[in-house]
N, C-alpha and C positions, 0 to 999 in steps of 0.2 A: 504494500500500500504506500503511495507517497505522501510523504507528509506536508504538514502544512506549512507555510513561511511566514515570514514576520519581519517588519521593518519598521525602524523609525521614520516617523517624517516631521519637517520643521515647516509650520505656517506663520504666520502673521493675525494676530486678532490681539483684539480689547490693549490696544498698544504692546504687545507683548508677542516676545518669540516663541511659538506654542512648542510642543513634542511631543504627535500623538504615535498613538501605537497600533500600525497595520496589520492587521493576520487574515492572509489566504489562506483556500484549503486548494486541496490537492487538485491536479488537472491544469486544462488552457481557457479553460472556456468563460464567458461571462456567467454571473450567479448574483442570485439578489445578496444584498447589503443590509447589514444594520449599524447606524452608527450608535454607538453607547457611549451613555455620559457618566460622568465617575460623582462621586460623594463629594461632597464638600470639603473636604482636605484636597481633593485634587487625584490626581493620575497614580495608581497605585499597583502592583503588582499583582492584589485579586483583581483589579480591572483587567488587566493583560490579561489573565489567565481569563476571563471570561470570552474575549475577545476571541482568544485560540481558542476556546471551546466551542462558539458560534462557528468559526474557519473548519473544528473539525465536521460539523456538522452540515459544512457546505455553503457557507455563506463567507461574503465576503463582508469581514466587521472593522470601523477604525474604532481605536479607543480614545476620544478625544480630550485633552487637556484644558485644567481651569485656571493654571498659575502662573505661566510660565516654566515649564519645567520643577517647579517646585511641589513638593507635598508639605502641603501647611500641617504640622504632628502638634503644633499649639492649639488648641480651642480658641482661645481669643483674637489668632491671627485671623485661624481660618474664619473666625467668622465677622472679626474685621473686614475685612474680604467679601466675604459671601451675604452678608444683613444686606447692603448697599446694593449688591450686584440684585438680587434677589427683589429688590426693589425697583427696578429700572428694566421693564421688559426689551427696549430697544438695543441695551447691553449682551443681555442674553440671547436677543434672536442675532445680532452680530455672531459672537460668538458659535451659536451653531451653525450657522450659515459659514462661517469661513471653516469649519470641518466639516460639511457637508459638501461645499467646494471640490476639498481634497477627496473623499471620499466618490465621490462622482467622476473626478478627473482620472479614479483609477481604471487603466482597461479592462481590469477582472470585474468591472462592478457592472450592471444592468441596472441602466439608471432610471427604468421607471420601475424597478421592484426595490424600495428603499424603507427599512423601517428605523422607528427613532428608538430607542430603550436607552430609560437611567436612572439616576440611584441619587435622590436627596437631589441638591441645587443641579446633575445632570439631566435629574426627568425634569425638574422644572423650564430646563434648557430646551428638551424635547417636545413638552406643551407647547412653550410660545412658538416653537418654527410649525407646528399645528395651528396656533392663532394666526400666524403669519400667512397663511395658506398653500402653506409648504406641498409638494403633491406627496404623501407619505403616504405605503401601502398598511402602515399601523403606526402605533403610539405605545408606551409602554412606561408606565412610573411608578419606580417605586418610594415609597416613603418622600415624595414630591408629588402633594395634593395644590398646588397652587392654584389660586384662581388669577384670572385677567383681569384686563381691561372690557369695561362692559360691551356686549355683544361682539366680541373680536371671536370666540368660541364657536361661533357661526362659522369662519372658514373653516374650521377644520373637516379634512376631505377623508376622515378613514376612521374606524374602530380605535378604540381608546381602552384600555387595559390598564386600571392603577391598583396597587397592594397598599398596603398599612398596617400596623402593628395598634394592637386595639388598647394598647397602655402606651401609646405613643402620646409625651408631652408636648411636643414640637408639631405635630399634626394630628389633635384632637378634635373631638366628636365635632366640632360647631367648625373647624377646619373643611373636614369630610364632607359636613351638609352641605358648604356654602363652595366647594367643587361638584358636589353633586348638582345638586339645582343650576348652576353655571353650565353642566355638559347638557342637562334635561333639558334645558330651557332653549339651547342651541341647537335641539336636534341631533346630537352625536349618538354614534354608536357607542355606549358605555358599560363597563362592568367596574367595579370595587371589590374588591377583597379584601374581608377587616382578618387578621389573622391573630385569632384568640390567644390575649396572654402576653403578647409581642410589645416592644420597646421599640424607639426609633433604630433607626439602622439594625436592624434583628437579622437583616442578611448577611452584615459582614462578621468576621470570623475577630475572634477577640486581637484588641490591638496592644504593641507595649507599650503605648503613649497614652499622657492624659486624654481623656473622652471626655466630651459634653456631658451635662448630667442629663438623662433618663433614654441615655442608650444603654445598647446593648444587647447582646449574640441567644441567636432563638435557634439552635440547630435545623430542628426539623423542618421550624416556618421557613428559615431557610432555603431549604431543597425544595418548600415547597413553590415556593413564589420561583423559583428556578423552573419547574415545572411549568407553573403558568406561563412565561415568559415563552419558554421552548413552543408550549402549545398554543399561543398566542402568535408570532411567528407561521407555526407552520399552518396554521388555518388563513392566516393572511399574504402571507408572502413564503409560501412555500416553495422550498431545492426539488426539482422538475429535471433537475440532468444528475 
């Protein structure tokens, strides 16, 4: 079996020299694409290894960067950083948009089979190039319930897939409603998954660095939402070669 490959690539966005993380899978041929956005610390090596997981699976995935090249391991940097960013939708559809750039200019990619998938300030990244009216064959966020700008939720052109951790403090129940009624009210295709028991970032694997408080690692809900994601994907932009 050939395996899959992997490269750096260097862009330009939000003033900053980006370093996202390309993983092909095996073959010549074009395949649909997901680009995935990373947590709010920024670009990490379980990102990578997601990315390769999507590539073995036949997709062609970047992993895109939020820092510059940096992983913020402070709490108070990263979210010096990310409160601001998080606030200012036209920042973050930048930002997706110049890794979406890259991600389309690659020739393995199949640029009308494109989905968005990400984790904390990356799904939030994923929504807005959705409000933007990105042509995207899916949406996918996790623990990034963000709502918009009024009625922008209307462009969005495809199925929307978000998870949440149901003791999540950072994206609680009046979080959830006021995303929910924002997708109802635009007409989306939506689903929600509250995943009983769960802490924010419940999908990542315990870290050596101080954490935000009321995170933290859900095993199972884990793999679960991993699941969705996989099945989410392939009901929408399904590997056909």
């Amino acid at each position: 079996m050939t395996p899959i490959t992997t490269r750096t690539v260097e862009y330009r966005a939000d003033g900053l020299t980006m370093t996202g993380h390309l993983a092909l899978p095996a073959g010549t041929g074009c395949r649909p694409a997901v680009l995935l956005g990373p947590e709010g610390m920024g670009l990490s090596d379980v990102v990578r290894h997601r990315a390769n997981a999507l590539a073995e699976l036949g997709y062609v995935s970047l992993a895109f960067d939020l820092h510059g090249g940096r992983y913020l391991s402070n709490p108070d940097e990263m979210l010096a950083r990310c409160v601001p960013l998080l606030a200012d939708p036209e920042r973050m559809r930048n930002l997706g948009h110049a890794a979406l750039d890259v991600l389309r200019a690659e020739p393995r990619t199949d640029p009308d089979r494109i989905a968005a998938v990400g984790y904390g300030t990356g799904g939030a990244i994923a929504l807005e190039l959705g409000r933007d009216g990105v042509d995207l064959r899916a949406i996918g966020t996790v623990n990034g319930l963000t709502t918009g700008r009024p009625g922008e939720a209307a462009r969005i052109r495809c199925p929307v897939w978000a998870g949440v951790g149901s003791e999540d403090p950072i994206m609680p129940p009046a979080q959830r409603d006021a995303f929910t009624v924002e997708m109802q009210a635009a007409g989306v295709d939506w689903r929600l998954v509250v995943y009983g028991g769960a802490l924010h970032a419940f999908h990542h694997p315990p870290v050596d660095h101080p954490a935000p408080p009321g995170v933290g690692h859900h095993p199972r809900h884990a793999q679960r939402a991993w699941h969705d994601i996989i099945n989410l994907l392939t009901e929408c932009v399904p590997v056909t070669e």
